[in-house]
N, C-alpha and C positions, 0 to 999 in steps of 0.2 A: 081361300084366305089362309096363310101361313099362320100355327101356332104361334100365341104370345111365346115372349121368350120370358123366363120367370129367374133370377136367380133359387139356387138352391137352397132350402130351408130357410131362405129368407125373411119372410110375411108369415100373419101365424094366418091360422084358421077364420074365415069372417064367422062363420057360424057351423058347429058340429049340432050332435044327437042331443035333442032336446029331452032323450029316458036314459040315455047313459053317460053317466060322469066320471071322468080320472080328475083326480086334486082339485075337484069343483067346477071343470071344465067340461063343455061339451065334447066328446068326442068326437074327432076329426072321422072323416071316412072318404072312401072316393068319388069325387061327384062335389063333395061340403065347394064353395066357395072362397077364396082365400082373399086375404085384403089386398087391395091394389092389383092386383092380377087375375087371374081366373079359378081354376079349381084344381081341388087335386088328382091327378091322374092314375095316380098308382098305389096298390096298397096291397094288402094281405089276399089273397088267394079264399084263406080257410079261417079270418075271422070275419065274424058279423056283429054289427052292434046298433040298435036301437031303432028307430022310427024309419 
């Protein structure tokens, strides 16, 4: 099956880190879900954050 195609920065997060928050927000991470499309792919190397 061919990857979704996603525009860029488009859709926010459906659900980030349920123990770590920026501006009240779950933190995104690679894997989280995103609305209307699928998940995020890519991300920091050398940060980790939450659950």
């Amino acid at each position: 099956m061919p990857p979704a195609v996603c525009p860029s920065h488009a859709a926010p997060i459906a659900t980030g880190s349920l123990s770590v928050k920026i501006n009240a927000l779950g933190c995104g991470r690679v894997g989280d879900p995103i609305t209307g499309c699928t998940s995020v792919a890519t991300g920091s190397a050398n940060v980790f954050a939450g659950d």
